[in-house]
C-alpha positions as CSV (number, residue, x, y, z in Angstrom):
1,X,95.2,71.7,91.3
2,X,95.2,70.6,94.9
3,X,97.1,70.8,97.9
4,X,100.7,72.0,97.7
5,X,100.4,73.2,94.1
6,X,97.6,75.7,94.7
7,X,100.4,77.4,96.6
8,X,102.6,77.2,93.8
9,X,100.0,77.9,91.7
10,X,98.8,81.3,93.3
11,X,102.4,82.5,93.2
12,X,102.7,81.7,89.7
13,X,99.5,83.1,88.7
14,X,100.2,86.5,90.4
15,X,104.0,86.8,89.4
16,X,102.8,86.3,85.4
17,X,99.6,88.9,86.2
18,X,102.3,91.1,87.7
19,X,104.6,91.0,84.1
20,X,101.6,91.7,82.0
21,X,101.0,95.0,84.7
22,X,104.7,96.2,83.6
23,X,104.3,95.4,80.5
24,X,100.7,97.7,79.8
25,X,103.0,100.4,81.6
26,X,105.6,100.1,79.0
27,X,103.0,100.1,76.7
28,X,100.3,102.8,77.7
29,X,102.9,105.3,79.1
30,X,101.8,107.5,82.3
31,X,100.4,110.3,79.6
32,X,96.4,109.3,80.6
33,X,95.8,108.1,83.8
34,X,93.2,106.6,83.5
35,X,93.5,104.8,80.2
36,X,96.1,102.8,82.0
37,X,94.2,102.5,85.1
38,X,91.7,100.7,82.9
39,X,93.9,98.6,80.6
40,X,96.2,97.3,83.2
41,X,92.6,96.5,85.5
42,X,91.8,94.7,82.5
43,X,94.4,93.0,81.2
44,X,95.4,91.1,84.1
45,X,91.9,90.2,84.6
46,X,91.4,88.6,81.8
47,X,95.3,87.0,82.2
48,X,94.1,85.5,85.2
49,X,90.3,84.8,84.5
50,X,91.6,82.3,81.3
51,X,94.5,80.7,83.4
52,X,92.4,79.9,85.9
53,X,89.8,78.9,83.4
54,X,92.6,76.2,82.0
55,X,94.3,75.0,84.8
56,X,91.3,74.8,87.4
57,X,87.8,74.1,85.1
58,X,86.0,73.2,88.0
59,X,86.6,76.0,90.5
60,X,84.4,79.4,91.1
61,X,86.1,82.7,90.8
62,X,85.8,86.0,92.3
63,X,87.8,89.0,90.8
64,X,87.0,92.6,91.1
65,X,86.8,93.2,87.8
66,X,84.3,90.7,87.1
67,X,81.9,92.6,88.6
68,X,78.8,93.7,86.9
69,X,79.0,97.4,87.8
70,X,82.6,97.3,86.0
71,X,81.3,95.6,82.9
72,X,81.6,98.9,80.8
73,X,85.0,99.0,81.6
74,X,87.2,99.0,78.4
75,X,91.3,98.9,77.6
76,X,93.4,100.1,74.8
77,X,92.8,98.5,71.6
78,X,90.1,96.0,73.1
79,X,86.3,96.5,73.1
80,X,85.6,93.1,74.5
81,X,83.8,93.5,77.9
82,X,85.3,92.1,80.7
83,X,84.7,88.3,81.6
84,X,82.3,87.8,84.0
85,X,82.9,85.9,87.5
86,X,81.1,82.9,88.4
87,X,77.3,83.3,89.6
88,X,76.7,84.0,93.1
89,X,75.0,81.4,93.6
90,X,77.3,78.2,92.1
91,X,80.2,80.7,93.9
92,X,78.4,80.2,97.3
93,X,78.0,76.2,96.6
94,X,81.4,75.9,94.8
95,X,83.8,73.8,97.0
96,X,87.1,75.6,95.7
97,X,86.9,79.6,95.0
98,X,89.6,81.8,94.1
99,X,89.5,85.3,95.0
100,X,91.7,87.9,92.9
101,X,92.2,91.4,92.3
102,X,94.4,91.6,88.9
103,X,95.6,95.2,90.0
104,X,95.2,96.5,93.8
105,X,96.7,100.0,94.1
106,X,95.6,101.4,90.4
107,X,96.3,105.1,91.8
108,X,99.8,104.0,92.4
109,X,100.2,102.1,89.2
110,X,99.0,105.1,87.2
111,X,102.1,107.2,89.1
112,X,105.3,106.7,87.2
113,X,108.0,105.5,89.7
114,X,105.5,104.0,92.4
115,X,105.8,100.8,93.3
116,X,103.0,100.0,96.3
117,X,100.7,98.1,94.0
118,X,100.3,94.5,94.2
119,X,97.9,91.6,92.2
120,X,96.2,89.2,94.4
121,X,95.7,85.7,94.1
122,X,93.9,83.5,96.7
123,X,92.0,79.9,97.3
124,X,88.9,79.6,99.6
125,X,87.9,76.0,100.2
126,X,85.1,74.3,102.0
127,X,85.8,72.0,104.2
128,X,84.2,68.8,105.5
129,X,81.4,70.6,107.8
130,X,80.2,73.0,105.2
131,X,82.5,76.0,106.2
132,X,85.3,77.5,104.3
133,X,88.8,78.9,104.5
134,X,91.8,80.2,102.6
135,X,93.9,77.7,101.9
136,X,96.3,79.2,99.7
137,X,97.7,83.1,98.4
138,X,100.4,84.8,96.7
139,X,100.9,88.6,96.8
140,X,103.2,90.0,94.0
141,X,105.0,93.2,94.4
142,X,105.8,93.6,90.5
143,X,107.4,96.8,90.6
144,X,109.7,95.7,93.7
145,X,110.7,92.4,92.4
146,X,109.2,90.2,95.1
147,X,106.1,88.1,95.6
148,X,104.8,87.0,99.3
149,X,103.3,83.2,99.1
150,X,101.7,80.5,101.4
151,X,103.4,77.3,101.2
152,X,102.4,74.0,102.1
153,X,104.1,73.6,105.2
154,X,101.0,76.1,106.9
155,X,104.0,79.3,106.0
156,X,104.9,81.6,104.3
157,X,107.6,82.5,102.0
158,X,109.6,85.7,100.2
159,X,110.0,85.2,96.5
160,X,113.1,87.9,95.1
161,X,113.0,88.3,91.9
162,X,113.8,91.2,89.1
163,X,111.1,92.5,86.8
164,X,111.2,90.8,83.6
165,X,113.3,87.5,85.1
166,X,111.1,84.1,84.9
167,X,108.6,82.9,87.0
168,X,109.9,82.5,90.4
169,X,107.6,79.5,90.8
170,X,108.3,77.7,87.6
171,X,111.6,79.0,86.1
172,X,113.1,75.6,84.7
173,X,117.3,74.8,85.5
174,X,118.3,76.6,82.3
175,X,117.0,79.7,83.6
176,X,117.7,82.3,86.6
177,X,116.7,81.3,89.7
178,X,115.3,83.8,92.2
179,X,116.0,83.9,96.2
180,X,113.1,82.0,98.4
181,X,113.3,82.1,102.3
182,X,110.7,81.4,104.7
183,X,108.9,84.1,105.5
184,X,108.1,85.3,109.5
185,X,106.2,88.5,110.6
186,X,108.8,90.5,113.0
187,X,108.1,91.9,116.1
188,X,108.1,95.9,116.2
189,X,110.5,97.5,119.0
190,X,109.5,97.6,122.5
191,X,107.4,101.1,123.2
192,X,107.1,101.4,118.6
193,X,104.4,100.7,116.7
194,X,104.5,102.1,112.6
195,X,101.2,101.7,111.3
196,X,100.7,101.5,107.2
197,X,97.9,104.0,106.5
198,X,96.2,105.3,103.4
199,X,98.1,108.1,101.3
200,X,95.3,110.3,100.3
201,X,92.7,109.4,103.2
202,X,94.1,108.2,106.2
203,X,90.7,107.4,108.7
204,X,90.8,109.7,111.5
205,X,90.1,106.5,113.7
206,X,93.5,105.5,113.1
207,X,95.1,109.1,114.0
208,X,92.7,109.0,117.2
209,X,93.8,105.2,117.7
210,X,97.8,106.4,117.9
211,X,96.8,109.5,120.3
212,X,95.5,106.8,122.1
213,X,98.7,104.1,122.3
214,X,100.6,107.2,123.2
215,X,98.5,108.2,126.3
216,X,97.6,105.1,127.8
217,X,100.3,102.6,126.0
218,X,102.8,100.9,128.2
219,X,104.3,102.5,131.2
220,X,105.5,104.7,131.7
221,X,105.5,107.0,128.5
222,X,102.7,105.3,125.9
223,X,103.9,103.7,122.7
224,X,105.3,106.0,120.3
225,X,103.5,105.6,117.0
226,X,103.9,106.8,113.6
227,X,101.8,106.8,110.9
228,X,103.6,105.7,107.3
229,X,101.5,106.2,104.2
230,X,101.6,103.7,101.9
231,X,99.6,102.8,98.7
232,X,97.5,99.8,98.1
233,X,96.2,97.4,100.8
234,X,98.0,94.6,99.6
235,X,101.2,96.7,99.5
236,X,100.5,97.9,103.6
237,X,100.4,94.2,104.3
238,X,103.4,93.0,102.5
239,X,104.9,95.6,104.6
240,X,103.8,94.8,107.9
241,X,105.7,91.3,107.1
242,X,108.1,92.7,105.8
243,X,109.2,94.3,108.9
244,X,108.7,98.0,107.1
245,X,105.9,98.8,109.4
246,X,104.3,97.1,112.3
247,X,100.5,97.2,111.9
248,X,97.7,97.8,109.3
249,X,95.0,99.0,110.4
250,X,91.7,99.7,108.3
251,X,87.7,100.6,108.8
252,X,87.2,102.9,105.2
253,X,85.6,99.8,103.3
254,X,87.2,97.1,102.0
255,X,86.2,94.0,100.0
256,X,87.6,90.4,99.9
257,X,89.9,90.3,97.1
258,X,91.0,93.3,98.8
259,X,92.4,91.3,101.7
260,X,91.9,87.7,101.0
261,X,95.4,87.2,99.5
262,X,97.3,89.3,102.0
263,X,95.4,87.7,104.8
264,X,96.2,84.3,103.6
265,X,99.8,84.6,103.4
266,X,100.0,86.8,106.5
267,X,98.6,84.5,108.6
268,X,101.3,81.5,107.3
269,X,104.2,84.1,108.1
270,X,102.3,84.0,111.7
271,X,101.2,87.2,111.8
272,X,97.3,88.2,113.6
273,X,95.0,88.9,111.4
274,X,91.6,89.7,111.7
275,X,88.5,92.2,111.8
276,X,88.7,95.2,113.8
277,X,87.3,94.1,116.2
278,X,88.9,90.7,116.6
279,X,86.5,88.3,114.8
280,X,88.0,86.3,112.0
281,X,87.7,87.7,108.5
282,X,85.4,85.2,106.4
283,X,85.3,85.4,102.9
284,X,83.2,83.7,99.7
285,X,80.0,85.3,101.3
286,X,76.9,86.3,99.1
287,X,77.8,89.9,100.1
288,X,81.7,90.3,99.3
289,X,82.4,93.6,101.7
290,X,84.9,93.3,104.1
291,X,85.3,96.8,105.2
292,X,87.8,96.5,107.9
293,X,91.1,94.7,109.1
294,X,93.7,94.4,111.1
295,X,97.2,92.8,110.3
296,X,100.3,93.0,113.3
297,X,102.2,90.5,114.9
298,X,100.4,88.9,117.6
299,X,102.0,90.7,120.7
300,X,100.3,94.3,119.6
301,X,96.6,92.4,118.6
302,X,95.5,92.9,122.2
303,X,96.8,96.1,122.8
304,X,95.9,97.6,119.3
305,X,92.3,95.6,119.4
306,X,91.2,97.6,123.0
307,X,92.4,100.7,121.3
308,X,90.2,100.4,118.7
309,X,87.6,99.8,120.4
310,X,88.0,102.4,123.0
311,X,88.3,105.4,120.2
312,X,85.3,104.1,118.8
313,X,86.8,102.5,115.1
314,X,85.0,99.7,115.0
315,X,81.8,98.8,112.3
316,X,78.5,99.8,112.8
């Protein structure tokens, strides 16, 4: 798959991934935590690991539960360890990598009624001098009906659709056909700035970052900032372009298919997003940390980027 289909592809991928997450839910019940942590981790791995097997042979993948420290890992009724990704070193030569997490946000998954996870799907190509860049992602927000996609028009689009309705990529005439608009990242209100943090471990950076914007923001009174907890990092994202917050802001440890999705499609709805301390975010490197990020719309990147580094947030 090349060009424009990788975009629909990604989408499709992550919308089917998404269907077999409710579905383990339906199935496992809420009763162990972690035995549906670990099945629903697994099962849209190895979804996505043997579709992307079939409909790109040639390509490298990267999941996060292809890893070798998760190779113990086990789900309901299935003692099969989990496939592995592609060697680090034909992934580092490969010309075409995808990058996925099957299930971002398993805390919120485990939690009956959440619905701040996501599943990740993106494409990292090398290009002509050797380097490499995302070229195509989806985002899926199966419990809220709606996946977040690059297109091949360099955007970005919304995806509605209900649980359980078709694919909202491939859904043929006889079936329902889901809502797509482009998708743009909205400027926050003049002297506003939400910012998506963690639920259970906002970084104090962040909380010394909005004392910050409120003492020295704008004249004459600061920027009034709040702080909105929300779940997985994909989910934080899909709501900074969504218009439900303003900024995400992270430096706790991250790693790329934590971001690489997100970051794709965020920066086709025209949003900023980079590290912390305004350097691009790279990915398909032989070390696959990415501990940090910032996503906003471009008029807060200056203002929130000098924050950060004035209250001291960024890497060491």
């Amino acid at each position: 798959m090349r060009d424009g289909d990788d975009h629909a592809l990604a989408a499709e991928l992550a919308g089917a991934a998404g269907r077999v997450l409710l579905d383990v839910r339906d199935e496992v019940g809420f009763a162990d935590a972690r035995v549906l942590k670990d099945t629903g981790d697994l099962r849209a791995h190895e979804y996505l690991m043997a579709a992307l097997a079939e409909r790109c042979p040639g390509d490298a993948v990267l999941s996060e539960e292809g890893r070798s420290s998760v190779a113990g890992k086990r789900s309901v009724d299935d003692d099969r360890a989990p496939t592995r990704n592609t060697a680090t070193a034909e992934r580092l030569t490969a010309g075409r990598v995808w990058i996925v997490d099957p299930l971002d946000g398993t805390r919120e998954f485990s939690e009956e009624g959440r619905r701040d996870w996501a599943v990740h799907v993106a494409l990292w190509e090398r290009d002509a001098s050797g380097r490499g860049r995302l070229v195509a992602g989806a985002v899926a927000l199966p419990a809220q009906g709606l996946t977040l996609r690059t297109d091949a028009t360099g955007g970005a689009s919304l995806v509605r659709v209900e649980p359980g309705e078709p694919d909202p990529v491939t859904a043929g005439s006889g079936s329902a056909q889901p809502r797509e608009v482009p998708l743009h990242v909205p400027a926050p209100d003049a002297g506003k700035l939400r910012v998506a943090v963690s639920r259970t471990r906002p970084p104090e950076f962040v909380r010394k970052l909005a004392d910050r914007l409120a003492a020295a923001g704008p004249a004459p009174a600061g920027v009034d900032v709040e702080l909105v907890p929300i779940g997985s990092a994909g989910a934080k994202i899909s709501a900074v372009l969504l218009g439900e917050v303003d900024a995400y802001v992270h430096a706790g440890g991250q790693y790329e298919w934590d971001s690489a999705a997100p970051a794709a499609v965020a920066l086709g709805a025209g949003a900023h997003a980079s590290r912390v301390d305004g350097s691009p975010l790279e990915y398909n490197r032989e070390d696959p940390r990415l501990p940090d990020i910032l996503v906003c719309h471009p008029v807060s990147a200056s203002m929130l980027l000098s924050g950060i580094a004035e209250v001291g947030g960024l890497p060491g």
